[in-house]
C-alpha positions as CSV (number, residue, x, y, z in Angstrom):
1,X,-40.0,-27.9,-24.3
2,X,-43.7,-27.0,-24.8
3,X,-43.1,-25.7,-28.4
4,X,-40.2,-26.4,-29.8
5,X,-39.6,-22.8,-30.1
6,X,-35.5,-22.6,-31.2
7,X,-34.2,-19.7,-29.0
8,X,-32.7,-16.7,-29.7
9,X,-29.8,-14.9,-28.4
10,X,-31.6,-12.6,-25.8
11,X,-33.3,-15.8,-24.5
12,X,-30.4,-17.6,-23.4
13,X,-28.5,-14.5,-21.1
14,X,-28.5,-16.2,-17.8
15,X,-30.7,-14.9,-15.1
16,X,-31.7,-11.9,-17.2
17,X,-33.8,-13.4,-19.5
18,X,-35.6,-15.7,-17.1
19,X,-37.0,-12.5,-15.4
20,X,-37.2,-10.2,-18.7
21,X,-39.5,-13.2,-20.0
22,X,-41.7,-13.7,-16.6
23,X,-40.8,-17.3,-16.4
24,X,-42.7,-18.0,-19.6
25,X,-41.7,-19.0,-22.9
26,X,-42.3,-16.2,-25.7
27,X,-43.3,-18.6,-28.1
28,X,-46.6,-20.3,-26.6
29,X,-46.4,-18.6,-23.2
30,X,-45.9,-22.0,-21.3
31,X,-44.2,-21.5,-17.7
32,X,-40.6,-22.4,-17.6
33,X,-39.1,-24.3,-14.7
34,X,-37.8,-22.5,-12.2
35,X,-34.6,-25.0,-11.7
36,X,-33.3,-22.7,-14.5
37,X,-33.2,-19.7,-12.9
38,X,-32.0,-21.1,-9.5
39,X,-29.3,-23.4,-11.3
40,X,-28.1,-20.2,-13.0
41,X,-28.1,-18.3,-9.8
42,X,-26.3,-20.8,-7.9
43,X,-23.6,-20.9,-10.8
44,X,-23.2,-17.2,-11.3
45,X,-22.6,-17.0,-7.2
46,X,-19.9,-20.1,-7.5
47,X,-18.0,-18.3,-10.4
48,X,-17.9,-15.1,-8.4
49,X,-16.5,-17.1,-5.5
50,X,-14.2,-19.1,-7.6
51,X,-12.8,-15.3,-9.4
52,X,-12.4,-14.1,-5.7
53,X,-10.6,-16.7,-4.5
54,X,-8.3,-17.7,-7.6
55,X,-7.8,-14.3,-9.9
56,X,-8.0,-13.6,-12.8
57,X,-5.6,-16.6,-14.3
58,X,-5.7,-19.6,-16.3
59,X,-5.8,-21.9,-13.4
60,X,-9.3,-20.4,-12.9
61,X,-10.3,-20.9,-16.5
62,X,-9.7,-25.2,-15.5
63,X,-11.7,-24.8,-12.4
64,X,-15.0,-22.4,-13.8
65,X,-14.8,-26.0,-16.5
66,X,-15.0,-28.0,-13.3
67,X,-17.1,-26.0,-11.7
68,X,-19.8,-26.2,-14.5
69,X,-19.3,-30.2,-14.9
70,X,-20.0,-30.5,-11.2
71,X,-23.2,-28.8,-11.3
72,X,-24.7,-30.0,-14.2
73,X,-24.0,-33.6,-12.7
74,X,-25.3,-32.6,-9.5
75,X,-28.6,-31.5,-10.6
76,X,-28.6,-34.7,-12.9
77,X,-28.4,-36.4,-9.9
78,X,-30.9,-35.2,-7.6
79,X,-33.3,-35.3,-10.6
80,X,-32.6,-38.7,-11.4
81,X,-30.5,-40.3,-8.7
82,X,-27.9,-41.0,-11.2
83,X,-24.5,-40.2,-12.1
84,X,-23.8,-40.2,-15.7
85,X,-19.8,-42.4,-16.1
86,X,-19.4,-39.3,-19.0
87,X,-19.5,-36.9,-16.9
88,X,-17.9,-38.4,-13.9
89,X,-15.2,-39.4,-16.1
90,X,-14.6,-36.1,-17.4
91,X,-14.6,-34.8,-13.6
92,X,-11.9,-36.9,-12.9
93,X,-9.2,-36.3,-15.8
94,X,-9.7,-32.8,-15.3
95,X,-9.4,-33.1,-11.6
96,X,-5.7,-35.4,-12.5
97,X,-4.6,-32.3,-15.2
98,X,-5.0,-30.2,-11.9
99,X,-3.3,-32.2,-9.5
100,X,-0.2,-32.2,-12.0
101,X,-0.5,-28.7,-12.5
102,X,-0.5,-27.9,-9.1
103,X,2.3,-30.7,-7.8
104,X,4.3,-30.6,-11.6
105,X,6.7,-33.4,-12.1
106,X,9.4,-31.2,-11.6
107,X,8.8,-30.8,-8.4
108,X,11.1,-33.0,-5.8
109,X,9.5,-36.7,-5.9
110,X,8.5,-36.2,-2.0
111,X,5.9,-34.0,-2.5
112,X,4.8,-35.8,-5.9
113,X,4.8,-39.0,-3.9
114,X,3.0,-38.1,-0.8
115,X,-0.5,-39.0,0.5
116,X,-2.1,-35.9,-1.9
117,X,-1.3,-38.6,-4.9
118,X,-3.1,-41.6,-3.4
119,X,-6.2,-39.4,-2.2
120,X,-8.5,-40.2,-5.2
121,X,-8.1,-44.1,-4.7
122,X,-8.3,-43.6,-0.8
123,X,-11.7,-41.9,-0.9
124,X,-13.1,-44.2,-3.4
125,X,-11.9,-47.1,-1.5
126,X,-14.0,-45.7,1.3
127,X,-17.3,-45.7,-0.8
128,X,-16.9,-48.5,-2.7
129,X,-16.7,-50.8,0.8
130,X,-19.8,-49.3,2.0
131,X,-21.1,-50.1,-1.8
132,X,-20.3,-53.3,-2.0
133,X,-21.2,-54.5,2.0
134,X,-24.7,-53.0,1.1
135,X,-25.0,-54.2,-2.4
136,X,-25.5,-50.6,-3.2
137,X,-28.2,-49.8,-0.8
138,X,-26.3,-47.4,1.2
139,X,-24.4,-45.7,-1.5
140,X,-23.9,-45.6,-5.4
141,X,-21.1,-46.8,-7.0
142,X,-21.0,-43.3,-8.9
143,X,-20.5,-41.9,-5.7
144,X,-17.3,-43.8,-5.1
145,X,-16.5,-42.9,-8.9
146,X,-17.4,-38.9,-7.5
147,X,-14.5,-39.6,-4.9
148,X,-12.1,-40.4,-7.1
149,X,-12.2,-36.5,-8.4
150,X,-12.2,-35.5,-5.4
151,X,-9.3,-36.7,-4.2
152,X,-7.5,-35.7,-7.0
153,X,-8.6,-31.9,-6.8
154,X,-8.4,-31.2,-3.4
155,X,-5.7,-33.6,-1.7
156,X,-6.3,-36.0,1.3
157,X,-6.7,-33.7,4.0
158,X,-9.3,-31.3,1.6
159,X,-10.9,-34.2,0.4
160,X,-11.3,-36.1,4.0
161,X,-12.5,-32.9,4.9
162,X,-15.2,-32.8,2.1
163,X,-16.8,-35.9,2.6
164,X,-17.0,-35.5,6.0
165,X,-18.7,-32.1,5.3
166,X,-21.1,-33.9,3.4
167,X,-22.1,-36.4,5.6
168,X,-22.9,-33.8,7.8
169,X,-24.8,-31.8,5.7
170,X,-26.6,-34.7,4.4
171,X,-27.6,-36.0,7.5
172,X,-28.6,-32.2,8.5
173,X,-31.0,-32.0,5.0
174,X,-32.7,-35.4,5.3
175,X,-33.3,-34.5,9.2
176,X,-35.1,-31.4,8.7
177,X,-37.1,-32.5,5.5
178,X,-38.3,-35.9,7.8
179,X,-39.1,-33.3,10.7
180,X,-41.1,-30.3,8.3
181,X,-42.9,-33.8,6.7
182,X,-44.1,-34.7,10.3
183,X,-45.9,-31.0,10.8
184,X,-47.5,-30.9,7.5
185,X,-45.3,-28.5,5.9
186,X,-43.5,-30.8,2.9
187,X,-45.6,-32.9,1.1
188,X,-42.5,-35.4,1.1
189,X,-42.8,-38.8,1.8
190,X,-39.7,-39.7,3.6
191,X,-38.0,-41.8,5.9
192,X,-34.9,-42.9,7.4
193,X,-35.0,-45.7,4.5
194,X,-35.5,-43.2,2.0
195,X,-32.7,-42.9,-1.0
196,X,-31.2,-39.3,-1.1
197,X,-29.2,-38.5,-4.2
198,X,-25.6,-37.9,-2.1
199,X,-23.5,-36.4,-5.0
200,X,-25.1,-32.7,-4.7
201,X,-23.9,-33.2,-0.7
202,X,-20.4,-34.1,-2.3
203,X,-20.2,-31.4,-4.4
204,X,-21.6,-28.8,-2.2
205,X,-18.9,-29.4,0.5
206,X,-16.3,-30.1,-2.6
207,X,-17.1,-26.3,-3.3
208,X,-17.1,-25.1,0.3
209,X,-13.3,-26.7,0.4
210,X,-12.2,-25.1,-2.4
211,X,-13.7,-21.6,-1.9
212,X,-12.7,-21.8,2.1
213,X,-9.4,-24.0,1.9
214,X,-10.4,-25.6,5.3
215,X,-9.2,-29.5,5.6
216,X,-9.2,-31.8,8.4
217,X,-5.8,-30.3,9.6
218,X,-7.6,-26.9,10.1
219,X,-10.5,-28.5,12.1
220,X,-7.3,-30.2,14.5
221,X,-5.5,-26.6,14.8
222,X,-8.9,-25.4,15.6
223,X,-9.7,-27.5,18.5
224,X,-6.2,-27.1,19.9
């Protein structure tokens, strides 16, 4: 960004030429972010997960794409609190091609037609209440978009499951950043008013869901 240095070929290998180059450019020797490096990481430990979990078949190809949509729009929107509608768009036809490759119309019409089908509009239902009761001061209406994709990809019990997870793990991030703020060790300004980006909690527990398969009928079992 410092030079407008075009890069070459054994500049762009993920991971390995962040730490080959010592986090600076070889053009002008200007530090690159570190977001880079961690992004990468974070997507290299995502696709082995996903491999683990799903083979080595085409169905894996489809979600590695929707993996790499997710966390490009995640970081988008903790950088800018934003979701941009392209890529949440995109998120969601993939995440429809995926339902109906999963539940395929030849399939018997009662397991087409169950609550699986309706789980996108459920979920975004949800959010876009609390989004339009707070004139979007509680939540974005790109999160209720987010939902939509969820839904669709993961079903009504996986999907329930996921934003619940991400309430939980929100509430748990904004708790300890207010309580390492109040002994001096983040220079954050925050409060219980604050706005927190909430699609990177979305996604995050999207990805725990699809990696684990846990759903809200696994936490029931498990309490029985």
């Amino acid at each position: 960004m410092s030079c407008g240095k075009v890069l070459r070929w054994y500049e762009l290998i993920p991971l390995f030429s962040f730490l080959m180059l010592g986090g600076k450019c070889l053009g002008c020797n200007s530090k690159i972010s570190r977001q880079y490096f961690i992004v990468e990481l974070i997507t290299a430990i995502i696709f082995a997960g996903l491999f683990l979990r799903f083979g080595l078949t085409p169905m894996l190809a489809l979600y590695l794409l929707i993996s790499s949509l997710l966390i490009a729009m995640s970081v988008y929107d903790f950088k800018h609190k934003i979701i941009p509608d392209g890529m949440v768009y995109s998120f969601i036809l993939l995440s429809v091609v995926t339902f109906f490759l999963v539940h395929p119309i030849r399939a018997p019409l009662n397991s087409i037609l169950s609550l699986d089908l309706f789980a996108g509009p459920i979920l975004f239902a949800f959010f876009a209440f609390f989004w339009l009761v707070s004139s979007g001061r509680w939540m974005g209406f790109g999160d209720a978009k987010l939902a939509i994709g969820v839904g669709f990809l993961l079903g009504f019990s996986g999907g329930a499951y996921a934003i619940m997870l991400a309430f939980w793990i929100g509430a748990a991030v904004s708790l300890i950043l207010i309580f390492l703020q109040k002994i001096k060790i983040s220079k954050l300004k925050l409060s219980i008013k604050s706005e927190i980006p909430f699609a990177p909690f979305i996604i995050l527990a999207l990805f725990i869901q699809l990696l684990t398969s846990w759903n809200i009928q696994s936490i029931i079992n498990l309490l029985k």
